[in-house]
C-alpha positions in Angstrom: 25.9 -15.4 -14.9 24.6 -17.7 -18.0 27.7 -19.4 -19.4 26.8 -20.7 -23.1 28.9 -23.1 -24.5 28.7 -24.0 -28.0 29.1 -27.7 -29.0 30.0 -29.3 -32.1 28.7 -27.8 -35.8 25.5 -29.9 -37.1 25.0 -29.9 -40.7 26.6 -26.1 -40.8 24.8 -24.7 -37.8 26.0 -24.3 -34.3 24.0 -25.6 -31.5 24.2 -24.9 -27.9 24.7 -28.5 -26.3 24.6 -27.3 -22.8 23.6 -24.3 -20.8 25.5 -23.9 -17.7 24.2 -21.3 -14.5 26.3 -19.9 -12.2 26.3 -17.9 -9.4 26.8 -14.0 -9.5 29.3 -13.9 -6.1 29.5 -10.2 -4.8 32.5 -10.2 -2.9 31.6 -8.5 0.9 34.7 -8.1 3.3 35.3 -5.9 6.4 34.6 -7.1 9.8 31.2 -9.0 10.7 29.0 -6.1 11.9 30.4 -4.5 8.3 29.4 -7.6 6.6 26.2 -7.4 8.0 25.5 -3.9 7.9 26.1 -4.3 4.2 23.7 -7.1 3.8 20.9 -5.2 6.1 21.5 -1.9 5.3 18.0 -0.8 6.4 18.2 -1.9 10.1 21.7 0.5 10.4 21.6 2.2 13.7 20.3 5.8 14.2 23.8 7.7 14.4 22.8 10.2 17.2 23.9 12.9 19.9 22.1 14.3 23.0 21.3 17.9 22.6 20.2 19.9 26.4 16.7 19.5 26.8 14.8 22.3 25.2 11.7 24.5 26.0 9.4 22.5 24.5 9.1 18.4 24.1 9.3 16.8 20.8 8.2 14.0 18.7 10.2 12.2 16.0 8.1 10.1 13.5 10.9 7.9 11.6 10.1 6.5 8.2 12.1 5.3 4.8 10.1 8.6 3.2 7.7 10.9 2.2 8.1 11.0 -1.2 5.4 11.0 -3.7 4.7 7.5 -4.1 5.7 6.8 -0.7 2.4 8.9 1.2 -0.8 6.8 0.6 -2.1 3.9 3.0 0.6 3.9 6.1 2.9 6.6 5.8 -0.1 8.7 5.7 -1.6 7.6 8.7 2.1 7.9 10.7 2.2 11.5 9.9 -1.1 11.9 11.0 -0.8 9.7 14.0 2.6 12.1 14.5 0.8 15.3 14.4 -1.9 14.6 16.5 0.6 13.4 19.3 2.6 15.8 18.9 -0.5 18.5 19.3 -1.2 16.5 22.6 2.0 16.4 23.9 2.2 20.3 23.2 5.1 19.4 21.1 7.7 20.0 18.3 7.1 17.2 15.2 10.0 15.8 13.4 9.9 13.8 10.5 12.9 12.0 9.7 13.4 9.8 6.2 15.7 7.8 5.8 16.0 6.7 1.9 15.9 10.1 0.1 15.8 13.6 1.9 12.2 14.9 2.6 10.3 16.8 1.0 8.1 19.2 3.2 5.6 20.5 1.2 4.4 16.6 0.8 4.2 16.4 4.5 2.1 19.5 4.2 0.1 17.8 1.8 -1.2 15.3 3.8 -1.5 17.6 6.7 -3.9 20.2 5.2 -5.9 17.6 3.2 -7.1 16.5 6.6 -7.3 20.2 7.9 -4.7 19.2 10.6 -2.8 22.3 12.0 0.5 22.0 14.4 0.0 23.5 17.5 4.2 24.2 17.2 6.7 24.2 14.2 7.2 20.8 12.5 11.0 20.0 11.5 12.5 17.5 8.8 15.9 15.5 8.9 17.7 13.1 6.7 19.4 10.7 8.7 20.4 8.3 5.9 21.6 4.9 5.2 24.1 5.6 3.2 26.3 7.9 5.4 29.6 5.5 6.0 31.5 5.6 9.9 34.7 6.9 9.7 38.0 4.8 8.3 40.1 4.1 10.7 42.9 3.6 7.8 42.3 7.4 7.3 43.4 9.1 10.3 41.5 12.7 10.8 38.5 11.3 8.9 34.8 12.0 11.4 31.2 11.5 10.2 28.9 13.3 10.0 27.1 13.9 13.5 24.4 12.4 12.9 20.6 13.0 14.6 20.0 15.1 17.5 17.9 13.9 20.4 17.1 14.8 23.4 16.2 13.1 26.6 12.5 12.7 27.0 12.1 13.0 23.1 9.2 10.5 21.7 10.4 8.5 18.5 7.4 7.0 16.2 8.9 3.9 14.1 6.4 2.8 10.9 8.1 -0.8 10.5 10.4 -3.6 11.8 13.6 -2.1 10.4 12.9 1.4 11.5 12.5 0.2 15.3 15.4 -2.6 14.7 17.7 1.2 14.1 16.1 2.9 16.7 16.5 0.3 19.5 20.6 0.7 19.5 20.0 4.3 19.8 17.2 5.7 21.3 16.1 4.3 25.0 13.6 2.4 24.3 10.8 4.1 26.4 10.4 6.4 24.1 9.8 4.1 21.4 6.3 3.9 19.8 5.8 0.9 16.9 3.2 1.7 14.4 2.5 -1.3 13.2 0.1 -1.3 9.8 0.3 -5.1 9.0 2.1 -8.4 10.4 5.3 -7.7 8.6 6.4 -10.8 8.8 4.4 -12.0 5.8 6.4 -9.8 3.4 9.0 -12.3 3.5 10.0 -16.1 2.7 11.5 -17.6 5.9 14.3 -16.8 6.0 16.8 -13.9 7.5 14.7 -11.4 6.9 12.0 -12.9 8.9 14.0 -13.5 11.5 14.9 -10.0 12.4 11.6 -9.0 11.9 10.1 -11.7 14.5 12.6 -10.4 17.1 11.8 -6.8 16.7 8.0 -7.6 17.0 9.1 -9.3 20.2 10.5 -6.6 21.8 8.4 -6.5 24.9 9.9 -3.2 26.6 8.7 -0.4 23.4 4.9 0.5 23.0 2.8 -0.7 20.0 0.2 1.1 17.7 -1.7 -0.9 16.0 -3.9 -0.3 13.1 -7.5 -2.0 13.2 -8.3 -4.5 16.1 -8.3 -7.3 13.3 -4.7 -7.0 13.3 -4.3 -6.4 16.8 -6.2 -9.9 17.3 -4.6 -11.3 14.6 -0.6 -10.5 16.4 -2.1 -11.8 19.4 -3.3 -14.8 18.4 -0.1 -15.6 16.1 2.4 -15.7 19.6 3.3 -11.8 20.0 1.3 -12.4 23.0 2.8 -9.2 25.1 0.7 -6.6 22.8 -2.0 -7.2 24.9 0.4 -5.7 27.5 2.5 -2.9 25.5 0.2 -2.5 22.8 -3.3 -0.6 21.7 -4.8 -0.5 18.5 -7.2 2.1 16.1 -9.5 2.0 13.5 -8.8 4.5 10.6 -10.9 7.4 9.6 -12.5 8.1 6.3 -13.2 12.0 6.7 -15.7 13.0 4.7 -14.3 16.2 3.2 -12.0 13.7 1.3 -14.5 10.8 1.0 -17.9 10.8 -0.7 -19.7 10.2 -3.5 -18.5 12.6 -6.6 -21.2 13.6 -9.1 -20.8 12.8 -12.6 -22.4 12.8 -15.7 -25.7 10.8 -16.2 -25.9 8.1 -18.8 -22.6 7.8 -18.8 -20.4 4.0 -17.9 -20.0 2.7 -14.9 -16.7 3.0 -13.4 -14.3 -0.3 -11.8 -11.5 0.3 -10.0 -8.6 -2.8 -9.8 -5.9 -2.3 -7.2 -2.5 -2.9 -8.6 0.5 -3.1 -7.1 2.4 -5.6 -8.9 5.7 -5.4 -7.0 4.1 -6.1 -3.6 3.5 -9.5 -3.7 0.6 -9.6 -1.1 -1.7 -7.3 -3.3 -2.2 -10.5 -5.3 -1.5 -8.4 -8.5 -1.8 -11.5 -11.5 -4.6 -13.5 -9.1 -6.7 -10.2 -9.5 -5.9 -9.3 -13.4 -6.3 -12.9 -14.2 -9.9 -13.1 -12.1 -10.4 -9.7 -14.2 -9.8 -10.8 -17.5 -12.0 -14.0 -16.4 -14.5 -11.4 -15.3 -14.4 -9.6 -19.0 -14.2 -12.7 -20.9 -17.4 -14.3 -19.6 -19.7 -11.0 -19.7 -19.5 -10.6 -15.6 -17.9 -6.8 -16.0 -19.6 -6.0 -20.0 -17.0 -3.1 -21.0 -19.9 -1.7 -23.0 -21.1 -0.4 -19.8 -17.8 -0.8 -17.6 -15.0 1.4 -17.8 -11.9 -0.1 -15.8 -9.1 1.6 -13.9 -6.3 -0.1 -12.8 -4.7 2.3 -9.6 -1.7 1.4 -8.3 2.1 1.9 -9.6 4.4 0.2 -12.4 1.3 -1.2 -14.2 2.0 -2.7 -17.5 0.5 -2.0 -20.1 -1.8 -4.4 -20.3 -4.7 -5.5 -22.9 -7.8 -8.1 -22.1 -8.4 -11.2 -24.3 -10.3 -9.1 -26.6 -8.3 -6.3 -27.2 -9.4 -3.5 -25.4 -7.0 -1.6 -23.0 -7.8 -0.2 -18.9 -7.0 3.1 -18.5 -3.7 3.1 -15.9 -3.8 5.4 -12.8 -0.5 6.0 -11.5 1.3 8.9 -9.6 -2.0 10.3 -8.5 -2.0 12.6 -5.5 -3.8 12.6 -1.9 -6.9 15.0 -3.3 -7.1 13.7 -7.0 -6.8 9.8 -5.9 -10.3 10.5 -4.0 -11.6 12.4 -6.6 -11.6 9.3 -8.4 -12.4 7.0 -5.7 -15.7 9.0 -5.6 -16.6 8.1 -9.1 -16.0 4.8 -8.5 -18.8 2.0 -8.5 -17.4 -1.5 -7.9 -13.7 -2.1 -6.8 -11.5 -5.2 -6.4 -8.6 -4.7 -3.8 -7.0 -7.7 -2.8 -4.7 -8.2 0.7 -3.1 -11.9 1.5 -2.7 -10.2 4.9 -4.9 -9.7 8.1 -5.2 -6.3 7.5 -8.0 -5.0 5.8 -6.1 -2.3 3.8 -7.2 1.1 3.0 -8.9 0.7 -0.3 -11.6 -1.3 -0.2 -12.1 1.4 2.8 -11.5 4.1 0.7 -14.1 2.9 -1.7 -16.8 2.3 0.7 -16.5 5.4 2.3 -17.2 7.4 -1.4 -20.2 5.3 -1.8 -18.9 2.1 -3.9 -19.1 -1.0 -3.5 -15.9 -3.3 -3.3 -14.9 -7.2 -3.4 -11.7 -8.4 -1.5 -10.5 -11.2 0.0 -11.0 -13.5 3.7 -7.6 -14.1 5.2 -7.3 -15.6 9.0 -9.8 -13.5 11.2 -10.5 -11.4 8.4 -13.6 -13.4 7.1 -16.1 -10.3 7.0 -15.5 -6.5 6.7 -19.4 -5.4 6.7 -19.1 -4.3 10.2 -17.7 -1.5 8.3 -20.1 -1.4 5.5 -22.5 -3.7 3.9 -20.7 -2.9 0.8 -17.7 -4.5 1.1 -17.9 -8.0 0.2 -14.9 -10.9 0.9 -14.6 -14.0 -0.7 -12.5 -17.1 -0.2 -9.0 -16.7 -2.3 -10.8 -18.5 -5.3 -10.7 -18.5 -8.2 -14.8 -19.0 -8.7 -15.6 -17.5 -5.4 -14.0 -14.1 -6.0 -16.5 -14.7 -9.5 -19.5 -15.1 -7.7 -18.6 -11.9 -5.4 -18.1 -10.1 -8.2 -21.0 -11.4 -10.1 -23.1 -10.0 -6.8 -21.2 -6.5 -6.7 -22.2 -5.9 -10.1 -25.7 -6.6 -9.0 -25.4 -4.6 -5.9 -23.9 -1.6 -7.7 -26.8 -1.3 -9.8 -28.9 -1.4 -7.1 -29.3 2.1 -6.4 -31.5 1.5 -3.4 -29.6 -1.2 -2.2 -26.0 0.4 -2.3 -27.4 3.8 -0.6 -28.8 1.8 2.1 -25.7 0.1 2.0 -23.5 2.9 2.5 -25.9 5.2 4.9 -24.8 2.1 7.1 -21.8 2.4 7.4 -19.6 2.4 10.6 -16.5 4.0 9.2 -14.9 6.3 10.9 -14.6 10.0 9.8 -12.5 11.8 12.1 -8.7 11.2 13.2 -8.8 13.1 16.1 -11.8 10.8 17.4 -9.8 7.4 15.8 -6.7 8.2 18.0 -8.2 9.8 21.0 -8.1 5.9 22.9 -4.8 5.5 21.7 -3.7 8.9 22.6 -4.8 9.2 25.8 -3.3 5.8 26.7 -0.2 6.8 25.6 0.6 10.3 27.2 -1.3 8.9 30.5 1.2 6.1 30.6 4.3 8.7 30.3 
């Protein structure tokens, strides 16, 4: 709360003399695990009951949701990690959300965008965070009954606090982490952190782990029992979904920003700024660039000389690669290990794209030739720009380029190491 006090009158006007800030205190009270559940409402245990074991075996895929702007980049590839398990297993899929109730025809979305089809019937639940325990002051009063499992049932978790409610609940053999990124880095140090290190810890669940960078990356950082409990994948770029779109001839050519600018590690003001730069001093000419800024709560922003990017947001699976395809030079920027879907996205439909080294991740064109990294500066994310203009305009060049690619295009073929590790372990 801002307290302003006025001080004395000066020559007929009032002037603030001193500006005091105090805390906002939101009184908490209740027991400790109260307290806490309150503060970390996310990691609240699975409330669950064991149903007899039916005919067939199922798997569970546990996420925050599958709404609209929640499908893209990981959640994605959990429900199609899910559903090819689940196909292996000759099993029932689940998907269960936690935040908001899902929405199936989104899940079907993603499903027949990648021409996957479910050997068996897939299920949805809303098992969510909100739903209180019953008051003991209120005698009579039950909860709901929460999530039915079975024993032998196979739970998929997509992040720390997704396993951190499934560990309480759910015997932890049956426990598969998909982890898409060292989570730790979305936070300061601090609680959050904490938690998250322990749950990555956990040396008796089995680990997922997208792209052997991260994989290397965990290892190498102390979570030295993956290379025990865990396996990792590279992701697939099918191209029924990814390639280059035609357009128009004579028409611009098309850039394509990435921005996200409420997750911190998508760098969103580093890579406007470096764009404006880029505008500024003639690198990207907008009489032959048109820019697109993809991503969600964009402002609506304008470059140094007026001129306005046209703002992508809300797009869905199909018509985000539509435009990808049109694309010719991206920016995508990741302070993470993980390369991130869209400068993958963007090779695989033909572009060329600039992003950034972080740790192990100093070169991504073992992938394609087309993606370039630079050093998180200022004048050598420039310079990588200033050569994937070049490069885009190098027909030749860039269809070399992406004829080279080592990408993969098939999830079936992505997971089939994973997979078979998995149910051969069981």
């Amino acid at each position: 709360m801002i307290r302003e006090k006025l001080g004395d009158a000066v020559a007929g006007r009032g002037v603030f003399s001193k500006v005091e800030l105090e805390p906002v205190v939101v009184e908490r009270s209740g027991t400790v695990p109260q307290i806490f559940g309150q503060r970390f409402l996310s990691q609240q245990p699975l409330q669950t009951y064991v149903i007899p074991q039916p005919s067939l075996p199922r798997v569970s895929l546990v996420t925050d949701s599958i709404g609209s702007d929640s499908l893209f980049g990981g959640v994605g590839t959990a429900l199609l990690f899910s559903a090819h398990l689940a196909n292996r297993m000759n099993a029932t899929l689940r998907v269960v959300t936690r935040t908001e109730a899902p929405i199936p025809s989104n899940a079907w979305q993603i499903l027949n965008a990648y021409g996957i089809e479910l050997r068996h019937e897939i299920q949805f639940a809303f098992a969510s965070l909100t739903e209180e325990s019953p008051d003991a002051s209120r005698p009579g009063e039950t909860a709901s009954p929460g999530l039915d499992i079975h024993p032998d049932e196979t739970f998929v978790t997509t992040s720390w606090w997704t396993t951190a409610a499934a560990l309480p609940s759910i015997p932890h053999a049956s426990i598969i982490y998909l982890l898409q990124e060292d989570e730790r880095m979305f936070y300061p140090f601090g609680e959050e952190r904490v938690h998250c290190e322990q749950v990555l810890r956990t040396d008796d669940i089995r680990f997922v782990v997208n792209t052997q960078l991260l994989y290397d990356h965990l290892i190498a950082s102390g979570l030295t029992h993956l290379s025990r409990t865990g396996c990792w994948f590279e992701p697939a770029f099918p191209k029924s979904l990814f390639h280059v779109r035609g357009r128009e001839p004579g028409g611009k050519k098309r850039f394509f920003f990435y921005a996200r600018p409420n997750n911190p590690r998508n760098l969103f003001h580093v890579g406007l700024t470096l764009l404006d730069r880029a505008v500024n001093e003639g690198i990207l000419d907008l009489e032959q660039w048109d820019v697109f800024l993809v991503g969600k709560d964009i402002p609506n922003v304008a470059f140094a000389d007026g001129s306005r990017p046209q703002r992508c947001e809300g797009l869905g699976w199909k018509a985000y690669a539509d435009l990808v395809g049109t694309i010719d030079l991206g920016l995508s920027l990741m302070y993470t290990p993980h390369p991130s879907y869209p400068p993958f996205d963007l090779a695989a439909s033909g572009a060329v794209v600039v992003t950034n080294k972080f740790a192990n991740k100093q070169d991504l064109s073992r992938y394609s030739p087309n993606i370039l990294c630079a050093e998180l500066d200022t004048e050598d994310l420039l310079d990588a720009l200033r050569e994937g203009v070049a490069l885009a305009g190098d027909t030749q060049a860039r269809s070399r380029n992406y004829a080279a690619n080592e990408l993969g295009t098939d999830w079936a073929q992505a997971f089939e190491d994973v997979l078979r590790s998995l149910t051969t372990a069981r």
